[in-house]
C-alpha positions as CSV (number, residue, x, y, z in Angstrom):
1,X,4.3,-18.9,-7.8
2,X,6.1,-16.8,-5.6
3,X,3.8,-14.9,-3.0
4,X,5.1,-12.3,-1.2
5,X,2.7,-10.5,2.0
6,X,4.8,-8.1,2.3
7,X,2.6,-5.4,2.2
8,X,0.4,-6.9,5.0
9,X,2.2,-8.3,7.7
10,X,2.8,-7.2,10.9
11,X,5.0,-4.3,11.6
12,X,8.3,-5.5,14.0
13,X,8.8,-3.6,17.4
14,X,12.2,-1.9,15.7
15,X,9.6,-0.4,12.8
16,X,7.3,1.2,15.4
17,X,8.3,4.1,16.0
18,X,9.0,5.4,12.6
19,X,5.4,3.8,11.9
20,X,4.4,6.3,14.0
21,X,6.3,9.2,13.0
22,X,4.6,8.5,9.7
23,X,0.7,8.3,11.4
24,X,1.4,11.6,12.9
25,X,0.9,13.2,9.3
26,X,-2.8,11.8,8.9
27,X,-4.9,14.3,10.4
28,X,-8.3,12.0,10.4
29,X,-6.3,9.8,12.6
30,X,-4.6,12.4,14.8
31,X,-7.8,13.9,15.4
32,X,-9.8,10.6,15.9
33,X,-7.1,9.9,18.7
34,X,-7.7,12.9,20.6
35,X,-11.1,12.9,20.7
36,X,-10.8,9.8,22.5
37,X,-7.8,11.3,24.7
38,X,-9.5,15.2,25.5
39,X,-7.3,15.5,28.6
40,X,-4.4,15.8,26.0
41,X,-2.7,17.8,23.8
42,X,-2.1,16.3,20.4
43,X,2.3,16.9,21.7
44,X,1.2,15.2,24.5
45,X,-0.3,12.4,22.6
46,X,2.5,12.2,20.4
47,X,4.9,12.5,23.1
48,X,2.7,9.7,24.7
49,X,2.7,7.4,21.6
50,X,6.7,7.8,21.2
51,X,7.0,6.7,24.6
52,X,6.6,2.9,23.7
53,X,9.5,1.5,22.7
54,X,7.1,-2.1,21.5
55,X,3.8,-2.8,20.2
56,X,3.1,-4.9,22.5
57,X,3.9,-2.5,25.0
58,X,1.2,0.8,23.0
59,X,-1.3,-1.6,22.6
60,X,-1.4,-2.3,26.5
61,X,-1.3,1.0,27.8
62,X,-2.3,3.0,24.6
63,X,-5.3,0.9,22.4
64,X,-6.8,-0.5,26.0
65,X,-6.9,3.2,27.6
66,X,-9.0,4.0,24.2
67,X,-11.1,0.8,23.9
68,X,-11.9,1.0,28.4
69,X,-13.0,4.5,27.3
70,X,-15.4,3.4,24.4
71,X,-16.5,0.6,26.4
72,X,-17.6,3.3,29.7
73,X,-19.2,5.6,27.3
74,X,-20.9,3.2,25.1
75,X,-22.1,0.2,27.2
76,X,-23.9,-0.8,30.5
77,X,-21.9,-4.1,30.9
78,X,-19.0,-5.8,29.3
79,X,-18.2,-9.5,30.2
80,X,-16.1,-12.7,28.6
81,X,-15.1,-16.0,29.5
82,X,-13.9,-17.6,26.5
83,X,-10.4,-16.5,26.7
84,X,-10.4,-18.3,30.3
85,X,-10.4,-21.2,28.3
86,X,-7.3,-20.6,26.5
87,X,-4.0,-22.2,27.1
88,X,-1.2,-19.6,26.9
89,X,0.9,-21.5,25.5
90,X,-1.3,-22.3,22.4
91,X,-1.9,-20.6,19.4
92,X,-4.8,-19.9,18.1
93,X,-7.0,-18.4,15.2
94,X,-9.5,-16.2,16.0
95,X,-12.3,-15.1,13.8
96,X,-15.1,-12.9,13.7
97,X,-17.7,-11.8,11.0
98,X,-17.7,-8.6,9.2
99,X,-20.3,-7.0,12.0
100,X,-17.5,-4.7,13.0
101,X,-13.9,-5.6,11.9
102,X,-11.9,-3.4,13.6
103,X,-14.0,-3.2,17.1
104,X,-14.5,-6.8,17.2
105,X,-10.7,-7.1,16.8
106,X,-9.7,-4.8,19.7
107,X,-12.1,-6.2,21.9
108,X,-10.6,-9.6,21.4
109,X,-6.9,-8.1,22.0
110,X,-8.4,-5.9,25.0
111,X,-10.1,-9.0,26.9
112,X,-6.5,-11.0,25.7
113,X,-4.6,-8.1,27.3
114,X,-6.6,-7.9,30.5
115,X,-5.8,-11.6,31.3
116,X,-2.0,-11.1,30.3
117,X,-1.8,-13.0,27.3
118,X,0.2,-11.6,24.3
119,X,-2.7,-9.8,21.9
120,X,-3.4,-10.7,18.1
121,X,-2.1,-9.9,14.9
122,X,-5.5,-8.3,13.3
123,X,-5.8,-9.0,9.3
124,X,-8.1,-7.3,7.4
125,X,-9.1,-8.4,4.1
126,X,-9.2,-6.0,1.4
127,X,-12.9,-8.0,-0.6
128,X,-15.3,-5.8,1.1
């Protein structure tokens, strides 16, 4: 049997920016992104977002500038300790349940980011 994932793995840091030539052209998303970015024009959030030359690199200074903003407009008090745990030099599977996919995800790479480990590769299964 020859599986091929393709279609789901993780884009490479030479793909990203014609990745996000391509997101530019879904409205939704362009507009969901500068709700959470109102001191911006949508140039200047492309402009931003083609600034990044590695994923890494946009989901540092782009997806933690987004999530620090949910988290100051949504909640009292965010803590974690867990990841304190964590040796760097380890890999790891992380899991959570199907409560919320995507936020639980970026919170994981956002607390991952703010102790300067490298963040996750996020899967999401397609059996909901």
């Amino acid at each position: 049997m020859n599986l091929s994932f393709e279609d789901i793995r993780p884009y490479n840091d030479d793909e990203y920016k014609k990745i996000v030539q391509e997101l530019f052209e879904i409205q939704p998303l362009m507009d969901t992104i500068s709700s959470y970015l109102p001191e911006l024009s949508v140039n200047e959030v492309k402009k931003l977002l083609l600034s990044y030359d590695k994923i890494q690199e946009f989901q540092s200074k782009m997806v933690c500038r987004i999530i620090t903003r949910i988290l100051n407009d949504s909640a009292n008090n965010f803590s974690y300790d867990g990841i304190l745990k964590l040796d760097k030099n380890e890999p790891y599977l992380l899991l959570s349940n199907h409560r919320d996919i995507v936020l639980d995800s970026a919170l994981i790479n956002y607390c991952l980011n703010d102790r300067a480990y490298n963040t996750s590769e996020i899967a999401i299964g397609s059996n909901l």
